[in-house]
Structures are given as C-alpha cells and as structure tokens.
C-alpha positions as CSV (number, residue, x, y, z in Angstrom):
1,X,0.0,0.0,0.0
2,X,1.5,3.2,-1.0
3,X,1.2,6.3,1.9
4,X,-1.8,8.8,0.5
5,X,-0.1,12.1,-1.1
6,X,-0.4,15.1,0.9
7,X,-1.0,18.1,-1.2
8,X,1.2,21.5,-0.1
9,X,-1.0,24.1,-0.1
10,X,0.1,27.0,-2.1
11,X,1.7,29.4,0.3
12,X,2.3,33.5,-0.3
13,X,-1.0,33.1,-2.9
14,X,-2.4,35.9,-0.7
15,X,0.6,38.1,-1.1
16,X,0.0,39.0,-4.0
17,X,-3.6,40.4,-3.9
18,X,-2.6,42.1,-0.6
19,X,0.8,44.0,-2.3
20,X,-2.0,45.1,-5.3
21,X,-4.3,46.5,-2.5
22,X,-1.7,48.2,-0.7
23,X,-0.4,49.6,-4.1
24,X,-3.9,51.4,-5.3
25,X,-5.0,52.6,-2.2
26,X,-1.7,53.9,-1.9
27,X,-2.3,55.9,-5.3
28,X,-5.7,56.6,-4.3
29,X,-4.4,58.3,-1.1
30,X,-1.8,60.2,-3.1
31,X,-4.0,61.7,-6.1
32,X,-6.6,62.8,-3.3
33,X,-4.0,64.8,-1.1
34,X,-2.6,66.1,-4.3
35,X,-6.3,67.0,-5.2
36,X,-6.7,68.4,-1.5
37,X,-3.5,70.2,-2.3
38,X,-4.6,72.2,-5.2
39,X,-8.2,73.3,-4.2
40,X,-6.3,75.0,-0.9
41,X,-4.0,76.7,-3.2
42,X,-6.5,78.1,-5.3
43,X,-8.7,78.9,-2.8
44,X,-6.0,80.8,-1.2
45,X,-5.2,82.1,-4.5
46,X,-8.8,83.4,-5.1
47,X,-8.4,85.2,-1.5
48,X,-5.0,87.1,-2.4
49,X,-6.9,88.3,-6.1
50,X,-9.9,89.4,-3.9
51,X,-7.1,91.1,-1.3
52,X,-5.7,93.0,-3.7
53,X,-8.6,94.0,-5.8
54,X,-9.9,95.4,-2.3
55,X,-6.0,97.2,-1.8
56,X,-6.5,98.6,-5.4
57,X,-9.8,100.2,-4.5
58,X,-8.1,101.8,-1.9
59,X,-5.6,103.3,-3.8
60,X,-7.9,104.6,-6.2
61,X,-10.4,106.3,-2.8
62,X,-7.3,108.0,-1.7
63,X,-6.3,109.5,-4.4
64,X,-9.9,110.5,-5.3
65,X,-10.0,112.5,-2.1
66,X,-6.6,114.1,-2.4
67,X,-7.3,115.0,-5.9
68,X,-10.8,116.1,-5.2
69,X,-9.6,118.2,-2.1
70,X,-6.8,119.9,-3.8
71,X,-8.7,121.7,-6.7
72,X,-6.4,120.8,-9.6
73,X,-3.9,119.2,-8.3
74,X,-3.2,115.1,-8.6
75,X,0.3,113.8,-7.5
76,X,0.2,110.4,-7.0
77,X,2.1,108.0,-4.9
78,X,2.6,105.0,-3.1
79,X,0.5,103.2,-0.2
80,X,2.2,100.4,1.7
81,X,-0.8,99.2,3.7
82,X,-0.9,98.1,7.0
83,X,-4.6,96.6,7.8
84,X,-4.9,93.3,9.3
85,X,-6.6,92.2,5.9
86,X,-4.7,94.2,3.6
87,X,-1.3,94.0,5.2
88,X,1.9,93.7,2.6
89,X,0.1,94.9,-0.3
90,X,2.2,97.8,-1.9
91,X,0.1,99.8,-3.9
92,X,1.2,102.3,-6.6
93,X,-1.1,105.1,-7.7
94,X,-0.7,107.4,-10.6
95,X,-3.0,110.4,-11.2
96,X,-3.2,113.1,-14.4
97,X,-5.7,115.3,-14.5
98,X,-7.1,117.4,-17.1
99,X,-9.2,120.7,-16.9
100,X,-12.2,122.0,-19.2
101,X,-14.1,125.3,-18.7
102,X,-17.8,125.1,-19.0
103,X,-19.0,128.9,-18.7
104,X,-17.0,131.2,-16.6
105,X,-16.3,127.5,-14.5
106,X,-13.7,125.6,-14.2
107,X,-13.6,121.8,-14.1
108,X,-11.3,119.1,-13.7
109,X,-11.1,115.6,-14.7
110,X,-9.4,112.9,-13.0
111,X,-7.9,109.8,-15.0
112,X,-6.6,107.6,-12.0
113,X,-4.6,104.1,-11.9
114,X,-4.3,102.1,-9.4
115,X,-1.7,98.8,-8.7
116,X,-1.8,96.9,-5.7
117,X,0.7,93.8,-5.9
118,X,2.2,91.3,-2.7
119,X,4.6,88.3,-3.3
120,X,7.3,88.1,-5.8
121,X,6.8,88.1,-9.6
122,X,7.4,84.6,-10.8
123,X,6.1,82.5,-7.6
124,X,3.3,81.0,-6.9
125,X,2.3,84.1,-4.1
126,X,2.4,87.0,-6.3
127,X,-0.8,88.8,-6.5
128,X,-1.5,91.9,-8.9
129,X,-4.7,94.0,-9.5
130,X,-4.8,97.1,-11.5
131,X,-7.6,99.6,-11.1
132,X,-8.6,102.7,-13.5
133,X,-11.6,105.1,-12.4
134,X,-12.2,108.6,-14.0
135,X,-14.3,111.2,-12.6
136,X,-14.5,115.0,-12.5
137,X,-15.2,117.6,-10.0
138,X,-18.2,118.8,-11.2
139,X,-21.1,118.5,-8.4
C-alpha cells in the first residue's frame, strides 16, 4: 500500500492580492491629497486676487479724495498698507488730470490708476490688480 499524497497548499497566494491593494490605495491616497493640495492653493489664490482687488480700490479712494480736495492738483504716490486684511500689499497710484471750462467755471477731470501687488513676480504668491476710475469735479 502506498502512503496517500499530501498536497502542499500554495503558500504566499495571498501576497500578491494584498501588495496590489496596498499599491492602489496607496495611489488613491496620493491623487486625493494632491487634489486636496490644489483646491487649498486656489482657494487661497482666489483670496489674495480678492485682497488686492480690495487694496486697489483703496488706492484709487485716496487719491480721489486728495485730488478732489486739492482743486487741480493730482500727485500720486505709493501706499504700503498696513490693515490686518490688507497687510503687505504695496500699492502704486498714478493720477493726471485734465481741466475743461464750462461757462466762466472751471472743471477738472481725473484719470486715476491704481496697482496693488504682494509676493514676488514669478512665484506661486504674487498677486497683482490694477484699477482705472475717471471722474470730474463737477457737483
């Protein structure tokens, strides 16, 4: 009589499924951090553009006020602006003005530009907004 033949089972057969598991979810983990990643930077992104659209408008209200109160006169200049919110925006204004007579009065018009950037050209934190208004003095 001949002893009955064990069969081995096959061991590691599980290995393989398990490495394949560990490998996608793996990937899976990756591309949804990277994903994460990206919608944080373009929600900050989206917060800087609104930041310095806001500093820009700022720029442009100064200036309006100087040029309104001064009759004439429009200089220009540069804000570097300290707010909580608006903090490390530099904004640079530029101002010319023109004057028309209407009558025996005199008017002015105001053609104003406002540029309000933060972060370094080239990287991924630069921000820049540019802002033109023109208005006159007539009431």
């Amino acid at each position: 009589m001949t002893p009955p033949i064990h069969r081995r089972r096959p061991r590691g057969f599980a290995l393989v499924p398990a490495l394949f598991l560990i490998v996608i979810v793996g990937a899976l983990c990756a591309v949804g951090l990277r994903m994460t990643m990206a919608q944080q930077q373009t929600v900050i992104s989206a917060l800087q553009q609104a930041r310095a659209l806001a500093a820009a408008r700022a720029g442009i209200d100064w200036q309006a006020y100087l040029a309104i109160n001064s009759s004439g006169t429009c200089s220009g200049g540069t804000l570097n602006l300290a707010e909580t919110a608006l903090a490390g925006y530099t904004v640079v204004v530029t101002c010319t003005v023109n004057s028309f007579v209407d009558g025996s009065t005199t008017y002015y018009s105001y053609t104003i530009a406002s540029t309000a950037t933060t972060g370094v050209y080239g990287t991924s934190d630069f921000v820049q907004r540019v802002v033109r208004a023109t208005f006159t003095n007539e009431s």
